[in-house]
N, C-alpha and C positions, 0 to 999 in steps of 0.2 A: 572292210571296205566302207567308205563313204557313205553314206546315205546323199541321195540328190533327191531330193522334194519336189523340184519343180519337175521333175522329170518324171519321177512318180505320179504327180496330179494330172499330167499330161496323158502318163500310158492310161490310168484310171479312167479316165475320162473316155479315150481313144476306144477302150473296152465297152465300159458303158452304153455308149453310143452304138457300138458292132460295128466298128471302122478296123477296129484291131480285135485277134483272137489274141486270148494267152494261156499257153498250155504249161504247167511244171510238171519238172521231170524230174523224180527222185535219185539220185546219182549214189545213194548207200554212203554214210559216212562224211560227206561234208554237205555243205548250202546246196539244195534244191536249183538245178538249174530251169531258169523262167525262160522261156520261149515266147515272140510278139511275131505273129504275121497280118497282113494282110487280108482281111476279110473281101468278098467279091465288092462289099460294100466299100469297101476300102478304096478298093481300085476303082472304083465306079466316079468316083471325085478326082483322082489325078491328073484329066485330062483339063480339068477347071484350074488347080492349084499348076500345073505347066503353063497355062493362059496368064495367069495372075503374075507368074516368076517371072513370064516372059516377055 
């Protein structure tokens, strides 16, 4: 698979922050599946970024 950096420094950041959680999940035998949600923090700004889009 690719690597995407920008996408990378993004989730990083997103995490950093406590905008985004991220959990991995050992899956036995191949790549670690990475999981991103939604922190309360997270959602706590969408109604600004829906204002801003819209």
């Amino acid at each position: 698979m690719a690597e995407n950096k920008p996408l990378d420094r993004t989730l990083h950041r997103l995490v950093h922050t406590r905008m985004v959680d991220r959990t991995v999940h050992d899956v036995g035998g191949s790549a670690p599946r990475v999981r991103y949600r939604l922190t309360r923090r997270g959602y706590s700004v969408l109604p600004i970024i829906d204002e801003l889009a819209g």
